[in-house]
Structure formats: C-alpha cells, structure tokens
Residue frames relative to the residue before (quaternion, step in Angstrom):
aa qw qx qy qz dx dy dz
X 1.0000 0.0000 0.0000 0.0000 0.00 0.00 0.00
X 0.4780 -0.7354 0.4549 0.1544 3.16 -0.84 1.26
X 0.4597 -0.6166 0.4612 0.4425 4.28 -0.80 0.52
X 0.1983 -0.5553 0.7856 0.1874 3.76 -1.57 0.51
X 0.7908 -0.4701 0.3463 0.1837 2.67 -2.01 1.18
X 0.6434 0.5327 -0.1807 0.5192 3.29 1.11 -1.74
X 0.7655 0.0504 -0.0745 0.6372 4.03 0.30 -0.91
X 0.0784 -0.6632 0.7306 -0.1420 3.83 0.01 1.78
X 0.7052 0.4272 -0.2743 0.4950 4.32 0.50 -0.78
X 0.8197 0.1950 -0.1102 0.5271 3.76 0.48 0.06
X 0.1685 0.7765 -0.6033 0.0677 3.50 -0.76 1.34
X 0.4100 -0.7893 0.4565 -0.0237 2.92 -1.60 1.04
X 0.0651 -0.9571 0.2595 -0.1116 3.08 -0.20 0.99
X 0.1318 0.8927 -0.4279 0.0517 3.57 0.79 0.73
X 0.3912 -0.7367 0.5450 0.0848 3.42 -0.94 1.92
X 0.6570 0.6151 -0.2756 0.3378 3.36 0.79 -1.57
X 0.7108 -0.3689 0.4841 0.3526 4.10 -1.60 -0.05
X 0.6876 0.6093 -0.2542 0.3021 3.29 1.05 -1.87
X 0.1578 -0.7006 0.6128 0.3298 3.66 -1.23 0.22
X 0.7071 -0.4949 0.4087 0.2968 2.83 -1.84 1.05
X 0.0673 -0.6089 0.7254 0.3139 3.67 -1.16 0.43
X 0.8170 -0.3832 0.2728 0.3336 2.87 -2.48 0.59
X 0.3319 0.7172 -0.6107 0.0506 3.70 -0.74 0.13
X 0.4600 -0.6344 0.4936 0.3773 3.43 -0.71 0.75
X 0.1562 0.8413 -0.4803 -0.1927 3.57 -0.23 0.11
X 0.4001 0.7494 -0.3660 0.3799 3.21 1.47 -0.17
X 0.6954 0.4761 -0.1363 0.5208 3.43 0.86 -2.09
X 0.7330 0.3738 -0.3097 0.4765 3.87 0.56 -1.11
X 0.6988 0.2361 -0.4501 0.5033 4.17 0.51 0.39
X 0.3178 0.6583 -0.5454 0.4101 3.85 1.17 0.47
X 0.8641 0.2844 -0.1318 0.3938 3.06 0.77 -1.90
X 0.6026 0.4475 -0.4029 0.5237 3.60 0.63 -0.24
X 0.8256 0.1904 -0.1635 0.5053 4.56 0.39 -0.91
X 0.5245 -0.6439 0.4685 0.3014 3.43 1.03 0.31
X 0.6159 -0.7153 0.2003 0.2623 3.84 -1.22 1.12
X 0.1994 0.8273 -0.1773 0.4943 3.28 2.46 0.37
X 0.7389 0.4975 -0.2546 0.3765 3.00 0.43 -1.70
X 0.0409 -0.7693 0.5960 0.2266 3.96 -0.78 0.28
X 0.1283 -0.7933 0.5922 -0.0596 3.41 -1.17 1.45
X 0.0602 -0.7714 0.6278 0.0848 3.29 -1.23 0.32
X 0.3993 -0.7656 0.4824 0.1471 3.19 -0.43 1.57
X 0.3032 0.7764 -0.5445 -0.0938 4.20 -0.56 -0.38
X 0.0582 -0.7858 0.5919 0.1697 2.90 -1.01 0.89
X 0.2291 -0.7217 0.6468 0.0910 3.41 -1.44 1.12
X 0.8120 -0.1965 0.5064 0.2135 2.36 -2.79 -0.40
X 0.5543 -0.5072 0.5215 0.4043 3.73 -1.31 0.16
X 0.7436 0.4274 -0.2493 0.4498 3.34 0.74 -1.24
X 0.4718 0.5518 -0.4918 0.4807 3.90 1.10 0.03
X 0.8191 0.3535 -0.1844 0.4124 3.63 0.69 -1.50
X 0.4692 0.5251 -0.5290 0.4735 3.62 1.10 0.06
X 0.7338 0.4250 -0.3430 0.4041 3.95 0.58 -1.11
X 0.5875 0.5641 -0.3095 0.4908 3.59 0.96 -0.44
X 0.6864 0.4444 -0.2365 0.5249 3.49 1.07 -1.12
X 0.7779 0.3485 -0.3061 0.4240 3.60 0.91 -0.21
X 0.4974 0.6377 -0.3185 0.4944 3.10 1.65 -0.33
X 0.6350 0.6940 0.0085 0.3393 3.62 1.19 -1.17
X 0.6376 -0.3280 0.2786 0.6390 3.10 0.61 -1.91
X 0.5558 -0.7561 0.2316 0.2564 3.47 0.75 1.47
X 0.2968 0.6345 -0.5599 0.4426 3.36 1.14 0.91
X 0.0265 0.7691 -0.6292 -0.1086 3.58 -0.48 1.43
X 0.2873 0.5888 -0.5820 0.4817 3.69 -0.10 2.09
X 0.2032 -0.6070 0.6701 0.3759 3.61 -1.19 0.30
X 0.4602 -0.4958 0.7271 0.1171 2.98 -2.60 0.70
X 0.4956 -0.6184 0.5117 0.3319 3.11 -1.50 0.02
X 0.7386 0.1023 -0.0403 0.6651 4.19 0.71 -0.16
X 0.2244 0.6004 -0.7590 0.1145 3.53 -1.59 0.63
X 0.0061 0.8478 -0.5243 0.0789 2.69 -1.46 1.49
X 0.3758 -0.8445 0.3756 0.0678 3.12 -0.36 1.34
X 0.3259 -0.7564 0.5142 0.2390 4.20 -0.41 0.59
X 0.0581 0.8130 -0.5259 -0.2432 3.61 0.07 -0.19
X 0.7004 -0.3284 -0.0901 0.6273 3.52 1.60 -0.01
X 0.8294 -0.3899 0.1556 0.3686 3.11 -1.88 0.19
X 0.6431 0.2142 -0.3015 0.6706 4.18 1.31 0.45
X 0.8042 0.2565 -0.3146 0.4341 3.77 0.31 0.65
X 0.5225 0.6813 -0.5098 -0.0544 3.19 -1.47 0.50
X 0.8566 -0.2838 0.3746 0.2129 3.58 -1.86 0.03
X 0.3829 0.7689 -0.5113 -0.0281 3.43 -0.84 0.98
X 0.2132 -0.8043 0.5413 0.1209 3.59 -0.50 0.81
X 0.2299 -0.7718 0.5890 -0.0673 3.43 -0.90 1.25
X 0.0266 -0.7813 0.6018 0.1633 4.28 -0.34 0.74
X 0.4965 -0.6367 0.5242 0.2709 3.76 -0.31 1.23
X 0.7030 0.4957 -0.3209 0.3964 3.60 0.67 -1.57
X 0.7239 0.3735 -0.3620 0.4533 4.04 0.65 -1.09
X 0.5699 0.6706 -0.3107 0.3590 3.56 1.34 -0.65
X 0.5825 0.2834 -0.2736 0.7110 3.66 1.30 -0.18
X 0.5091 0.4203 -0.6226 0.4202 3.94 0.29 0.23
X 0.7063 0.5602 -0.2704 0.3379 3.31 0.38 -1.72
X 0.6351 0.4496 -0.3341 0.5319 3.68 0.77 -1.05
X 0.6769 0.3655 -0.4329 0.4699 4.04 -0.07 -1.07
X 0.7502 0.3366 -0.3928 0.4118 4.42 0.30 -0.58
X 0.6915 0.5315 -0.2285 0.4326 3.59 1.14 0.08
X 0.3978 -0.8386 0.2235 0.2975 2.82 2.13 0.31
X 0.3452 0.8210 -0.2540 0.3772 3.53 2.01 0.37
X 0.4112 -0.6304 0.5652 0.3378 3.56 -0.89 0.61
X 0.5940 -0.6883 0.3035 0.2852 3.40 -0.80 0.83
X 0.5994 0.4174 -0.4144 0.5430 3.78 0.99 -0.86
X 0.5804 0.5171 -0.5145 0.3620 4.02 0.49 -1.04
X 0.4583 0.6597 -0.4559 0.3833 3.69 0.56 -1.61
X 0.8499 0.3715 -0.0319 0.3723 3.24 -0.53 -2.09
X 0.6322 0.5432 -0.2434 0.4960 3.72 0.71 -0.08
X 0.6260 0.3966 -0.1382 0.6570 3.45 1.61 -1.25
X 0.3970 0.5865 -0.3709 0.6006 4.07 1.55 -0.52
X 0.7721 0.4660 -0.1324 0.4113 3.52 -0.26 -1.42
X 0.6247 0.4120 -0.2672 0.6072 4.10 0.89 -0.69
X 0.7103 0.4710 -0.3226 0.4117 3.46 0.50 -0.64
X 0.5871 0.5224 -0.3294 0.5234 3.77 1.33 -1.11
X 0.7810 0.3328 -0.3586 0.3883 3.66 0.22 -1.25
X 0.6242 0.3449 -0.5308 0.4580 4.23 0.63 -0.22
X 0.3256 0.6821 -0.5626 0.3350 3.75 0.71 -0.20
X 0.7409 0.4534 -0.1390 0.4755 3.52 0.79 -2.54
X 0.5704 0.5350 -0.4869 0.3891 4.07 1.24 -0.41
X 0.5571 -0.5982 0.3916 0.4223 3.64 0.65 -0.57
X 0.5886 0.5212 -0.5315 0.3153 3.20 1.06 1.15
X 0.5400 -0.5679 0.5441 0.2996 3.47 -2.13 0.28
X 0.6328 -0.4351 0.4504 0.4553 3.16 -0.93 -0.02
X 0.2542 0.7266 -0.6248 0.1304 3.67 -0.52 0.83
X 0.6432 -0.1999 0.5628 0.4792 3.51 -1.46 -1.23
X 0.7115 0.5206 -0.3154 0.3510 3.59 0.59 -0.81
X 0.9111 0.0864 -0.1905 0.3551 2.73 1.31 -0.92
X 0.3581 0.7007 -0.5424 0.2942 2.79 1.43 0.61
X 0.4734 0.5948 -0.3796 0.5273 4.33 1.74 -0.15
X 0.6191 0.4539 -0.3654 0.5265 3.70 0.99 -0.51
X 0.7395 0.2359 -0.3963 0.4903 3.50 0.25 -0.47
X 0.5586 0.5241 -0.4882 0.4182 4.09 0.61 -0.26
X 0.5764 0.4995 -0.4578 0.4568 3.86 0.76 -0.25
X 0.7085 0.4758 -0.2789 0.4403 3.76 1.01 -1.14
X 0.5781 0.5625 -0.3645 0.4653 3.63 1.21 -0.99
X 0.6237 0.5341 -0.3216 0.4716 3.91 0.75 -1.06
X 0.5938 0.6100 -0.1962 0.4866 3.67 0.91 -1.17
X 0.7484 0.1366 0.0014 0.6490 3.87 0.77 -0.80
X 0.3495 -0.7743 0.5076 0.1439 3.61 0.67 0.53
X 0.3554 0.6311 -0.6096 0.3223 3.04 0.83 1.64
C-alpha cells in the first residue's frame, strides 16, 4: 500500500487474505507517537510471525503484535490477524476491540515503555480516547 498525502507518517499494510476491521490506526499512533512519528503498520501470516518471533525473541511460535523501534521518530509493527482472533475469543473480547487495544499497546511499547503500572496508565489514557 502506497503513502497518502494526509497519513505520509504511518503506513499500512495488510499481506494476509483477512479484511482489516475498522480501527483508527492512523489517529491512535497520532495520539500516543505524535504526527512525526514514521510507522509502518504490517499485517502478516502466522508463518511470517513465527519467523520473526524466532528470529526476535526465540519463541519459535507466532504472537499476536511485535514491535520493533528502529529509532527515537520511527518504527515497525507486525500484527497476525489469525493469533489476533485467538487472543480476542480467550479474552472473551470482540475481535476489532481486541486488535485496537493490541495496537495501543505496540505503539507505547515504540514510546519507550516496559510493561509496568506506568504503562499500563499510558495505554488506559489511549484506550478511554478510542473507547477501547
């Protein structure tokens, strides 16, 4: 998918069969990396995110989201549609919410947080913001 004028800082990309469900994504890495930030969304195959996941963090399985910084105004996310409806049906989640609340977590991941309290309040400010 080619860049649009309007969202030149954030492309999307979607490798897989699946259609995309609605999620702003454009507006929800506006608000969390600011309209600067340059992202590339991709969404793959299992077998894309098992090799990434083993390539990565030797987990030779696919995940549902890994994100990658590449620096401090750019980075990488890969999304597997297929673990993304696993994760949502054992979490008891509608599937676009799931993947929207997936997607808030990846981009404060790319702000420079760990998993803490801290940020799990950074992404509750963004979840409240997108009624997810």
């Amino acid at each position: 998918m080619s860049k649009s004028p309007a969202h030149e800082n954030c492309t999307v990309q979607n490798t897989t069969k699946s259609t995309l469900p609605r999620v702003p994504f454009v507006a929800m890495k506006e608000a969390v990396l600011g309209a600067e930030y340059e992202l590339s969304v991709m969404f793959i195959d299992n077998t894309h995110m098992t090799a990434l996941n083993l390539q990565y963090r030797k987990l030779n399985k696919p995940t549902d989201i890994l994100s990658f910084p590449i620096s401090d105004t750019e980075g990488e996310i890969f999304i597997s549609l297929e673990e993304t409806k696993k994760e949502a049906e054992k979490f008891d989640r509608e599937y676009e919410n799931f993947l929207a609340f997936l997607f808030i977590h990846g981009l404060t991941h790319l702000k420079g947080f760990d998993h803490s309290s801290t940020m799990e309040s950074e992404e509750e400010k963004i979840r409240k913001q997108f009624s997810v």
